[in-house]
C-alpha positions in Angstrom: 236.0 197.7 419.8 239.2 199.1 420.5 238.8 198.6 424.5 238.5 194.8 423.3 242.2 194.6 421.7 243.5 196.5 424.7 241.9 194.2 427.1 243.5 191.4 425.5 247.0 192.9 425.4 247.4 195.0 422.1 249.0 198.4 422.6 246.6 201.6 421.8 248.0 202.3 418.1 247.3 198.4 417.1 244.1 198.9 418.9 243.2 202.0 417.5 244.5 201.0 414.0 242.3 197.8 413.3 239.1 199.5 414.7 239.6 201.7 412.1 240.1 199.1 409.3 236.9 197.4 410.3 234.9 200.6 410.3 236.0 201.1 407.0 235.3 197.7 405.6 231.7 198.2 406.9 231.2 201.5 405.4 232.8 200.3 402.4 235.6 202.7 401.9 238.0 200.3 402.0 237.6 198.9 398.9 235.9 202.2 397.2 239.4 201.9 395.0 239.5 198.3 394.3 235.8 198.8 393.0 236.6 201.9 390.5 239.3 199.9 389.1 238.7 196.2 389.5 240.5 194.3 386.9 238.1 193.1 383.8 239.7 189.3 384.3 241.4 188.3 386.9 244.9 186.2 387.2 244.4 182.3 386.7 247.7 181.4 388.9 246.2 178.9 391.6 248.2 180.0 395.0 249.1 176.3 394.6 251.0 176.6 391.8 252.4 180.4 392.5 253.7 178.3 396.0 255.6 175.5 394.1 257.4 177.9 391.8 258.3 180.3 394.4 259.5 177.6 396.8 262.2 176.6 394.0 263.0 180.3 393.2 263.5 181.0 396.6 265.2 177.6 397.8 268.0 178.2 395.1 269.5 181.4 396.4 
């Protein structure tokens, strides 16, 4: 996988890097954490409304 990124222009680290998050998304250690502690409930903030509040927070600096 990595010779694909580098044939397509990333640099060896990048390359090298995001092979190794895909490995571990398919053998599932990258979200052993997550699972051991997944939140009972999660948050009811729609991104739409997280995006409308923050776009007035950070439009009045």
């Amino acid at each position: 996988m990595s010779d694909a990124f580098i044939k397509i222009g990333a640099s060896d680290q990048i390359a090298k890097e995001f092979t190794e998050m895909n490995v571990a998304m398919h053998n599932g250690s990258l979200f052993e954490d997550y699972f051991r502690n997944r939140p009972d409930i999660l948050g009811r903030v729609k991104i739409k409304d997280f995006a409308a509040e923050f776009a007035i927070k950070y439009n009045e600096q």
